[in-house]
C-alpha positions in Angstrom: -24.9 8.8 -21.9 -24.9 7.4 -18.2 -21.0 7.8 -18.2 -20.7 11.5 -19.5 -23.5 12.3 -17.4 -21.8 11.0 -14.2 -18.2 12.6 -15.5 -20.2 16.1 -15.4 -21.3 15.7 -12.2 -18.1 14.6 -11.2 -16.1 17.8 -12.8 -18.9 20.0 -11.2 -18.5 18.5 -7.7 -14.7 18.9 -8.1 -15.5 22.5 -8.7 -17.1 22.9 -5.9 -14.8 21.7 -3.9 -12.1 23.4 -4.8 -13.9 26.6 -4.1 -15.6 26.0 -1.0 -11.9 25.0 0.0 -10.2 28.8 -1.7 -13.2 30.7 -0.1 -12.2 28.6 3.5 -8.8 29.7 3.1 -9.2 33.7 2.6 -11.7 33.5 5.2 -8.9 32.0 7.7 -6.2 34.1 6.2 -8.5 37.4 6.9 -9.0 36.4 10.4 -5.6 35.9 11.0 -5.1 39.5 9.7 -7.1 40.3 12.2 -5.7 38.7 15.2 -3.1 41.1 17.0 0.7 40.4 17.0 1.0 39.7 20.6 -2.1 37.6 20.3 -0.4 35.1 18.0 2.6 35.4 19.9 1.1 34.4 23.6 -0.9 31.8 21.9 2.0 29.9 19.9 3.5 27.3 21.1 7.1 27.7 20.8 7.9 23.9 21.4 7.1 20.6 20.1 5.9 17.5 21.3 8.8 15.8 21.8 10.2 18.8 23.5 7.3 18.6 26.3 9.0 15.2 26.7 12.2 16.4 27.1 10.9 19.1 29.5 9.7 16.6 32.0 12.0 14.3 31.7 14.5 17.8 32.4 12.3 18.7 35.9 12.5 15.1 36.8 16.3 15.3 36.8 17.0 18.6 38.6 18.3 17.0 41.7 21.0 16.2 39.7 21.5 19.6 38.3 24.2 22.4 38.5 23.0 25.0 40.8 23.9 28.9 40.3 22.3 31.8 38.7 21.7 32.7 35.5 22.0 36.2 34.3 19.7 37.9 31.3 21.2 40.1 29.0 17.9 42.6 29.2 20.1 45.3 27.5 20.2 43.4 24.7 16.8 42.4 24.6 15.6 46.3 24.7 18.4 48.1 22.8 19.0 45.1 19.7 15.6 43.6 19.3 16.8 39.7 20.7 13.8 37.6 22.6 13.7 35.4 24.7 10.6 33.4 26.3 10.5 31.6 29.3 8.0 28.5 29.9 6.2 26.7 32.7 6.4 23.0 33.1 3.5 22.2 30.7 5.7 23.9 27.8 3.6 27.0 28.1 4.9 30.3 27.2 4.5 32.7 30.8 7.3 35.0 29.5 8.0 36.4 26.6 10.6 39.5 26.3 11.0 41.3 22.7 12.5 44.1 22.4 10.9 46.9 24.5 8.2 44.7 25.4 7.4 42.1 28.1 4.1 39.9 27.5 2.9 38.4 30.9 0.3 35.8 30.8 -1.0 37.6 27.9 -0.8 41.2 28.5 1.8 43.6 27.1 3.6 46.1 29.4 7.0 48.5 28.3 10.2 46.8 30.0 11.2 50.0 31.7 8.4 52.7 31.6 5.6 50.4 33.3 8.4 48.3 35.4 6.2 49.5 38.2 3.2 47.3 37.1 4.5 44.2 36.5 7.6 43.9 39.0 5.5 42.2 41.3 5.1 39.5 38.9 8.6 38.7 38.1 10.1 38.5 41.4 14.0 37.1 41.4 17.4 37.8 43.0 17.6 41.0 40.8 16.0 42.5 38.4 16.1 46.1 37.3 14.8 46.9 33.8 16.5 50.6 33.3 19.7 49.1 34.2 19.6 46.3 32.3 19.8 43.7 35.7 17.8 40.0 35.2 19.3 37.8 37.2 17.7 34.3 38.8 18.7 31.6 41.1 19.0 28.3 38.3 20.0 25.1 37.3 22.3 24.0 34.6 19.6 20.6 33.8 21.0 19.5 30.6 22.1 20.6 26.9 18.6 21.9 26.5 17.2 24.2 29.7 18.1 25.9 32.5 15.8 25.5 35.3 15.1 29.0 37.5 12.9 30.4 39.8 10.4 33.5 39.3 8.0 34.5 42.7 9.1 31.1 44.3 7.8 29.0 40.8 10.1 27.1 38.9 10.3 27.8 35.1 12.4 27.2 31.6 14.6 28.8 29.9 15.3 27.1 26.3 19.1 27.7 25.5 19.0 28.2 22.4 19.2 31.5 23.6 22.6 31.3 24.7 23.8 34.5 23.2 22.0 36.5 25.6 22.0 33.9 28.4 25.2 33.3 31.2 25.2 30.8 33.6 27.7 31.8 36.6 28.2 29.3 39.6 27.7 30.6 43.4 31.5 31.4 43.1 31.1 33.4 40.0 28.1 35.0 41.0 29.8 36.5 44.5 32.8 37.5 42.4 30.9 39.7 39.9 29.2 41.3 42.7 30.0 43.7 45.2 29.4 42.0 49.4 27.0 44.9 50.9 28.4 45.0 54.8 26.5 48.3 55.2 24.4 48.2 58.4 25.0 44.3 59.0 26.5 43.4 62.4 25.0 40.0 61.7 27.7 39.0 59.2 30.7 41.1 60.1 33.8 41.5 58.3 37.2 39.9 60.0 40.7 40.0 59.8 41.3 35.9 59.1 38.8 33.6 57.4 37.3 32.1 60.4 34.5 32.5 63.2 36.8 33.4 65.7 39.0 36.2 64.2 38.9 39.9 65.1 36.5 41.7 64.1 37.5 45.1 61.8 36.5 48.2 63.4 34.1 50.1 61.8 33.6 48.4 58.9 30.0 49.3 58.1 30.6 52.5 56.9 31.8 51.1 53.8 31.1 49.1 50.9 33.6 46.5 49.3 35.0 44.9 45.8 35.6 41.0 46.0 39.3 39.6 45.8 39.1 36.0 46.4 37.1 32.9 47.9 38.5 30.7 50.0 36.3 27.7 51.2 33.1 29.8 52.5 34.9 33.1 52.9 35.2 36.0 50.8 38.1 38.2 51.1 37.2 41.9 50.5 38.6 45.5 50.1 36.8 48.3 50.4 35.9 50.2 47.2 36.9 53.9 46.7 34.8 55.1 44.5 31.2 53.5 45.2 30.9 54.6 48.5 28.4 55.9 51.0 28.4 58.3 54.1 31.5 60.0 54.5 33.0 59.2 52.1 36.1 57.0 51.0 38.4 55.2 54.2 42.0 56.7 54.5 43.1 53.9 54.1 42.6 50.6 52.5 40.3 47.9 54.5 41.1 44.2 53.8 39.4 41.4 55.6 37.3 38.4 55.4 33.6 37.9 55.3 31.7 34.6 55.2 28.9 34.5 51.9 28.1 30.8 52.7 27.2 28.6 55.6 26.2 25.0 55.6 26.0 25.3 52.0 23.4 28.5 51.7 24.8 31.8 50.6 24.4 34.4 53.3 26.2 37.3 51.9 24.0 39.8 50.3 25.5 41.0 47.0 24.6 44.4 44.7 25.2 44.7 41.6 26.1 48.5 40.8 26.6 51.2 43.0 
């Protein structure tokens, strides 16, 4: 009697159980219903632990780094629904770009219409939402992040979002550019790649296409059909600017017209 009385209470407490456990379950399936998308995206932690490990150990090594810039496919982003998310040291999500959408410490905004209310918190070399431009001083760290910079903070970029992700070196980056001489008698344009050589004669008035790098020098020709002022030169302009000095580019470079 003692043993089936004690099996009964067993079976009953095993029913009990089992459905405090299902009624715990729907409860916390509910209130994730409930929680918004954007929500469960800030709040996720994209990484794991042994990627925090890997994240230090990355920031620890930048000295060593590859420096350039690295430039965000945003059309993509907004036009063919890719991501991308972009963390702090700690492994924390700060960034997070979907689609039309950019979540900023938490709160939504529209990539292009509300630009205007969130600029000021993604401050880098370029960025222009309604033409697609996203581009940040960074470092090539390793075969796992890119190191960059966002309103003087260093951040991380995970690349296994490489298909929307290219990494150009300074030389690259002044190539796919255009040099802006307009209004800069600080940095003129010359006839030979050096200090000393002639200075061309009203070159201001126009803007320029890269041709070639030499050393710290750019060699430039005007550009015919993005052009302020007047209007195009008669003829062609070729000379020499410098876009880096002791190491530090000093050329400032556009990107469209």
């Amino acid at each position: 009697m003692k043993i089936n009385k004690f099996l009964k209470f067993k079976n009953k407490l095993i029913r009990q159980i089992f459905l405090a456990t299902l009624i715990l379950t729907i409860y916390g399936c509910n209130n994730d219903n409930n929680v918004s998308a954007d929500n469960r995206i800030v709040s996720q932690k994209p990484i794991s632990i042994d990627s925090r490990n890997t994240i230090k150990q990355s920031a620890n090594r930048s000295a060593q780094s590859k420096e350039g810039f690295l430039h965000i496919d945003l059309a993509s982003i907004y036009h063919n629904g890719k991501s991308l998310v972009i963390l702090n040291k700690a492994g924390d999500t700060v960034y997070y770009f979907k689609e039309k959408r950019v979540i900023i410490n938490g709160k939504p905004y529209e990539i292009i219409d509300d630009e205007h209310l969130y600029k000021h918190l993604l401050s880098t070399d370029h960025y222009d939402a309604e033409y697609g431009l996203f581009i940040m001083k960074a470092k090539d760290l390793n075969d796992k992040f890119y190191l960059v910079k966002i309103n003087g903070k260093t951040y991380l970029i995970d690349k296994r979002y490489k298909d929307i992700l290219e990494f150009k070196t300074p030389e690259q980056y002044i190539m796919a550019g255009s040099p802006y001489l307009y209004k800069r008698p600080q940095n003129p344009l010359r006839k030979a790649p050096n200090d000393s050589a002639e200075i061309i004669k009203d070159y201001m008035k126009y803007t320029y296409v890269p041709i070639e790098i030499k050393g710290d020098w750019l060699k430039v020709k005007d550009d015919k059909e993005c052009v302020p002022g007047e209007g195009p030169s008669q003829k062609d302009i070729i000379g020499w600017v410098r876009w880096r000095k002791n190491g530090k580019i000093i050329l400032d470079i556009r990107f469209g017209c």
